[in-house]
C-alpha positions in Angstrom: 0.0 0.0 0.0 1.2 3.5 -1.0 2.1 5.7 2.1 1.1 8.7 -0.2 -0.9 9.2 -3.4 -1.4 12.8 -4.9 -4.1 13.8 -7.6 -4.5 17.5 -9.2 -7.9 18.7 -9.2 -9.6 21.4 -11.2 -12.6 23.9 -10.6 -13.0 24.1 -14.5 -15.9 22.1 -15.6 -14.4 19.5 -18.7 -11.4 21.1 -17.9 -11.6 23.6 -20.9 -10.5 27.5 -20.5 -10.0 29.8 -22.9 -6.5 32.2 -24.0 -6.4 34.9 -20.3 -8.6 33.0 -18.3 -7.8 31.8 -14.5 -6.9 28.4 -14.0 -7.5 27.5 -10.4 -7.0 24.2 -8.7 -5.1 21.8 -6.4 -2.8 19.4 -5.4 -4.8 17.0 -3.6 -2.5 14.8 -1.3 -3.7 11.6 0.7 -1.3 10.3 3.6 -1.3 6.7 4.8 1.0 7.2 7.8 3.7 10.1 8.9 6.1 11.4 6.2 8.4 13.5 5.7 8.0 16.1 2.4 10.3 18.5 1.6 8.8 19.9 -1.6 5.7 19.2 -3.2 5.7 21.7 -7.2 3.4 21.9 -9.9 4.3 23.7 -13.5 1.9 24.0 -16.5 3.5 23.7 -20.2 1.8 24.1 -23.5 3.3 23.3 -26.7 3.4 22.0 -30.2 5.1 19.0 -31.8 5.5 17.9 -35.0 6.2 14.4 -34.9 6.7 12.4 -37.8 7.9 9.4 -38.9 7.4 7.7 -42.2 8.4 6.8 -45.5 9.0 9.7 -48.5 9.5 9.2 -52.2 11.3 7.6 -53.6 10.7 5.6 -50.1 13.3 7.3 -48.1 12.7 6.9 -44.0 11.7 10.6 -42.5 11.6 11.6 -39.3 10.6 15.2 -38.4 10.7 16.5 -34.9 10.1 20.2 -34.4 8.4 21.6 -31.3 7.3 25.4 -30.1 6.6 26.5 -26.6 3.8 28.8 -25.6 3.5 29.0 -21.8 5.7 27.3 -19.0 5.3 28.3 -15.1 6.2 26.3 -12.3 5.2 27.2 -8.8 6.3 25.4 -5.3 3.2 24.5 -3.7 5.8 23.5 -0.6 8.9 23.8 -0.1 11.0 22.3 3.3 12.6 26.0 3.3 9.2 27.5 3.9 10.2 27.5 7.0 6.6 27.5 9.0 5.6 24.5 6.7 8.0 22.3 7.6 5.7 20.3 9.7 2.8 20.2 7.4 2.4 17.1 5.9 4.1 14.9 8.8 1.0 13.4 9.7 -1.9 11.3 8.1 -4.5 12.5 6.5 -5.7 14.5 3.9 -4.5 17.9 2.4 -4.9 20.1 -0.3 -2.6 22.6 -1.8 -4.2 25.1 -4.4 -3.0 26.7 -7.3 -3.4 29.6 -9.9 -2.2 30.2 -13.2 -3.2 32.5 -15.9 -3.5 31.7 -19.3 -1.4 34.1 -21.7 -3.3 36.0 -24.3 -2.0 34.8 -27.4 -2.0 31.3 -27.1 -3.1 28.6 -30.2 -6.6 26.0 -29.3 -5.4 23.1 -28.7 -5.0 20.0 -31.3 -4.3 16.3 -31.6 -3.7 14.4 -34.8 -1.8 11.7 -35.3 1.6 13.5 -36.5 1.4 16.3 -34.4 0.1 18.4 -31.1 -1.4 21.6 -29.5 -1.1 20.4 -25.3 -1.3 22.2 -22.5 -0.6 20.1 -18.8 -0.8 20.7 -15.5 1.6 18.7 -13.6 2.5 18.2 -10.0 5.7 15.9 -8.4 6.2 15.5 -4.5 9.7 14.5 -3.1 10.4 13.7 0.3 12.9 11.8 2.7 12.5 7.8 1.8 9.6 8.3 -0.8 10.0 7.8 -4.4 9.4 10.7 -6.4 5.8 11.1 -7.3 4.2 13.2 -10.3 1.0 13.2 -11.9 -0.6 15.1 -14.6 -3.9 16.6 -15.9 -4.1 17.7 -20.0 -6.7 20.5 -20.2 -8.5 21.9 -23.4 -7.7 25.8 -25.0 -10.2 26.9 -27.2 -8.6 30.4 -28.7 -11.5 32.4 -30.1 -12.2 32.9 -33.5 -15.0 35.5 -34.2 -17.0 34.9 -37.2 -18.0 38.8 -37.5 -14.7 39.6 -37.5 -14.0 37.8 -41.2 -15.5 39.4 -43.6 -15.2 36.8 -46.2 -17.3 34.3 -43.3 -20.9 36.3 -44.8 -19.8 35.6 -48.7 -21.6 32.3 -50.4 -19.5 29.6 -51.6 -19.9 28.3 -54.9 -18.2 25.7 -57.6 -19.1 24.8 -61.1 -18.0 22.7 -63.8 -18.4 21.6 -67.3 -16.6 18.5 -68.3 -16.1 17.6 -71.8 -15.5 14.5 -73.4 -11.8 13.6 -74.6 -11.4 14.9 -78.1 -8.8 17.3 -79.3 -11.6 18.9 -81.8 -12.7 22.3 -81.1 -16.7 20.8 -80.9 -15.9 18.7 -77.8 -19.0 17.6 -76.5 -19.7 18.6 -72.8 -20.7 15.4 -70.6 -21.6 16.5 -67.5 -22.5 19.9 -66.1 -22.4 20.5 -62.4 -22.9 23.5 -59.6 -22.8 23.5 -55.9 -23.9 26.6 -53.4 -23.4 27.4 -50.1 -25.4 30.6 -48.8 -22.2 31.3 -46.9 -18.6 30.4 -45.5 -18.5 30.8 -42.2 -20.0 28.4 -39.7 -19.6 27.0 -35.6 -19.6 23.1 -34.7 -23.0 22.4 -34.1 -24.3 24.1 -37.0 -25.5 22.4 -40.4 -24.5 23.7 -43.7 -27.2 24.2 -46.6 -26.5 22.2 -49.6 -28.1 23.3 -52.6 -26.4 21.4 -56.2 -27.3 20.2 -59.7 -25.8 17.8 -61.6 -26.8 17.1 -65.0 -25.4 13.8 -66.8 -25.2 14.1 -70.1 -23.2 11.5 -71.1 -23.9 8.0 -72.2 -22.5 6.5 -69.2 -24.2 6.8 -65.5 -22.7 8.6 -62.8 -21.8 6.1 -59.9 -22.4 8.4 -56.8 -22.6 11.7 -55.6 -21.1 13.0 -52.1 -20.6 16.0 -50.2 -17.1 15.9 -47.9 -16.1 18.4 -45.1 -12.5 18.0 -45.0 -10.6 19.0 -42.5 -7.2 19.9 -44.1 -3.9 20.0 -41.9 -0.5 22.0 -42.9 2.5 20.9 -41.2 5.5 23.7 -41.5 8.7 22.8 -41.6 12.1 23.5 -43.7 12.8 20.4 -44.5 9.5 18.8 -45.3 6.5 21.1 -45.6 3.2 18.6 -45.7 -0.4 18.1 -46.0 -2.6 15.8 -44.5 -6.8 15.7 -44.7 -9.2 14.1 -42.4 -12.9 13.8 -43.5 -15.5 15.5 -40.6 -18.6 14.9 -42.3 -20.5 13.4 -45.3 -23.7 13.0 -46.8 -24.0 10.6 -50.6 -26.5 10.5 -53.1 -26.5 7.5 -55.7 -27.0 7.1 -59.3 -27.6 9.7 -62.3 -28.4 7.8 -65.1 -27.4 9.1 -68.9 -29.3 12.2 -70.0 -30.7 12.5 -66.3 -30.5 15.3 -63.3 -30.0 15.1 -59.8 -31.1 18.1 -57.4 -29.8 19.0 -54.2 -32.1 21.3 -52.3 -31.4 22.2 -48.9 -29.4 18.9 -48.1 -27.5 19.2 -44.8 -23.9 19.1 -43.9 -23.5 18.9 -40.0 -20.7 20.4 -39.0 -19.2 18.3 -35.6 -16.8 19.4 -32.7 -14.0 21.0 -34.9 -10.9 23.1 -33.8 -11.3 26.5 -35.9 -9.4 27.1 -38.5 -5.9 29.0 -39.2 -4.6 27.9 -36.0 -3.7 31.6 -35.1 -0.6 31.8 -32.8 0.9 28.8 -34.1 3.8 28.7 -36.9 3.9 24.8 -37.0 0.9 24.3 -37.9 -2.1 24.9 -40.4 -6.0 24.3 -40.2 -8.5 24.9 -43.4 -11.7 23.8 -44.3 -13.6 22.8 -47.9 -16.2 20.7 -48.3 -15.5 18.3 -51.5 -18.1 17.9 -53.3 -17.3 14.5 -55.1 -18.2 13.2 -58.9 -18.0 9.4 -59.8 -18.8 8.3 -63.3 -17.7 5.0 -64.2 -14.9 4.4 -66.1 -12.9 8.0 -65.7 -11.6 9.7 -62.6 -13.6 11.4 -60.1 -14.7 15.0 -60.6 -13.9 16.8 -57.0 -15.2 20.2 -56.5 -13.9 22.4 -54.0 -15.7 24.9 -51.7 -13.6 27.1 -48.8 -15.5 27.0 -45.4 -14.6 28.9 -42.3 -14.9 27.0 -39.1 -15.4 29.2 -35.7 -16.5 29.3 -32.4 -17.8 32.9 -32.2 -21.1 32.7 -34.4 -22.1 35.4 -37.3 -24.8 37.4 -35.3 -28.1 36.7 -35.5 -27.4 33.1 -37.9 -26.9 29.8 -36.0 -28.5 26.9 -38.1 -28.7 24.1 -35.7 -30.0 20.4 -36.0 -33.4 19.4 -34.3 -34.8 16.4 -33.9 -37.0 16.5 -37.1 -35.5 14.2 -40.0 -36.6 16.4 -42.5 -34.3 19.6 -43.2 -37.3 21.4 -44.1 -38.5 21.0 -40.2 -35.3 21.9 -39.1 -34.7 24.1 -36.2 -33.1 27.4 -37.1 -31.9 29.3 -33.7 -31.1 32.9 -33.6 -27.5 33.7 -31.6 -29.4 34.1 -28.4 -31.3 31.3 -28.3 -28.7 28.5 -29.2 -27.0 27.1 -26.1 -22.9 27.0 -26.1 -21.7 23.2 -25.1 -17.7 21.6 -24.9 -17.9 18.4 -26.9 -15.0 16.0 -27.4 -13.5 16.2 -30.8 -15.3 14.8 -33.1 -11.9 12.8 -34.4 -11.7 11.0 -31.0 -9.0 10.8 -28.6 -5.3 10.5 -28.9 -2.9 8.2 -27.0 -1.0 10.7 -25.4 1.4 8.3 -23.1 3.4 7.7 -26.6 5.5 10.5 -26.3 5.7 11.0 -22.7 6.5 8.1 -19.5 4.8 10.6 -16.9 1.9 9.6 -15.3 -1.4 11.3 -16.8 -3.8 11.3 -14.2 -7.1 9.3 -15.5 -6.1 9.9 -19.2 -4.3 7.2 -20.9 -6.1 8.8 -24.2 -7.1 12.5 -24.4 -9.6 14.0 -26.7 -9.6 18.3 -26.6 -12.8 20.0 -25.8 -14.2 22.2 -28.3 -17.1 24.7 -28.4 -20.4 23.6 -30.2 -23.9 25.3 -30.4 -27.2 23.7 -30.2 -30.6 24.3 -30.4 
């Protein structure tokens, strides 16, 4: 049996903050039997790591490791110099340090993916006369605001079209599929659904296979050796066949958009976030046709327009909540949580896999 065990707690609810808020907690310490302590410290850290290893063409191993630091503070909860303190924890029982820390201003949300990190911790270690040192840590969640009002490309629609031709080199090509996709506008907030209208007309003699609607959520990884892309799909809806000389309509199909980090990924240089949804062609027999709209994600909505998902089924019942009646929530990313003991032996308290907290709307 452990003569001591230690835990951090945190008043936050989730654990989530945002950049200049107060972080307030404690080092919670549970004593079997005397002990004696002579300093007990706890330190939060954020930072960002590219970590990559893989294979690049022609098949050449890679391994990129870049890392920037945003905030580190340490504080002695307890020190055996304290003077008055000495004593403190000599008996059993149960005692609680607390702690503050303020958030810096100008700090990134944070972000996990499998080749790279935004993480802030909170971590305590105790070290005393015949004890073992003891440390524990607590990940918590940063959502830096991004105000939608503040961009004023967030209002403009989004819109794609094409005309694809058959493949002839005379000058009366024949065109065998015409296509356009709408958005009303760019900018939107997790929780929100975006309004899909499109039309698809197959002129061709062959039918097209499928029809789907992508948001992609596309990652840019900075670095001087190696600059990279990687894309991870958020949401989808599909439609199915066009047969020859036939139409499909989209009208008011819905795209939800799920607990999403926002994008550009201000305060960050390692790092990149966009959005477009792609809006995906197959015909059988030639490549797929992939149209491209930018979308802005936020988590500050455009005033006065929060399209949220009710219950109904149909998007024509569908709820649509001005700003002040939509409810602000912290859902779990909507890619799931990361093993974050990989890169790091330290204990983390409870959280073997973490999953960042970000702000979603609802009606």
């Amino acid at each position: 049996m452990k003569s001591i065990t230690m835990k951090i707690s945190l008043l936050s609810e989730f654990d989530t903050y945002c950049p200049g808020d107060v972080v307030k907690g404690s080092v919670n310490l549970s004593i079997s039997h005397e002990v004696i302590i002579s300093r007990v410290s706890v330190k939060l850290i954020g930072v960002a790591v590219i970590n990559y290893k893989g294979k690049d063409p022609p098949d050449q191993e890679l391994a990129l490791l870049k890392k920037e630091t945003y905030v580190e503070d340490e504080k002695y909860l307890y020190s055996s110099q304290d003077g008055n303190l000495q004593d403190l924890f000599t008996e059993a029982g149960n005692h609680e340090l607390p702690f503050t820390f303020v958030l810096p201003d100008s700090i990134p949300s944070s972000f996990e993916s499998k080749e790279c990190y935004i993480r802030y911790t909170i971590s305590s270690s105790l070290e005393g006369a015949k004890l073992p040192l003891l440390s524990e840590k607590v990940i918590i969640s940063v959502n830096a605001p991004l105000d939608l009002n503040n961009i004023p490309k967030s209002q403009y629609p989004s819109t794609a079209i094409i005309d694809q031709k058959n493949n002839t080199w005379c000058w009366c090509a024949k065109t065998t599929l015409h296509a356009g996709v709408h958005t009303s506008r760019r900018g939107y907030v997790p929780g929100e659904i975006i309004i899909l209208n499109a039309e698809i007309n197959n002129l061709d003699s062959k039918p097209v296979v499928s029809v789907r609607a992508q948001l992609i959520q596309i990652i840019k990884y900075y670095h001087k050796a190696w600059p990279r892309k990687t894309k991870r799909m958020a949401s989808e809806i599909t439609r199915g066949y066009i047969l020859p000389n036939e139409s499909q309509y989209w009208m008011g199909e819905t795209l939800i958009v799920p607990a999403l980090v926002s994008s550009y990924m201000k305060y960050c240089n390692l790092i990149d976030i966009k959005y477009k949804i792609y809006f995906r062609i197959a015909k059988a027999g030639v490549p797929e046709i992939i149209m491209k709209l930018p979308i802005i994600i936020g988590n500050v909505p455009l005033m006065g327009c929060v399209d949220v998902l009710s219950d109904a089924i149909d998007a024509e019942e569908r709820s649509i909540a001005t700003l002040e009646r939509a409810t602000k929530n912290h859902e779990p990313c909507h890619f799931g949580p990361h093993d974050v003991t990989e890169s790091n032996s330290e204990n983390v308290q409870d959280q073997c896999l973490f999953s960042p907290r970000y702000i979603t709307y609802s009606s």
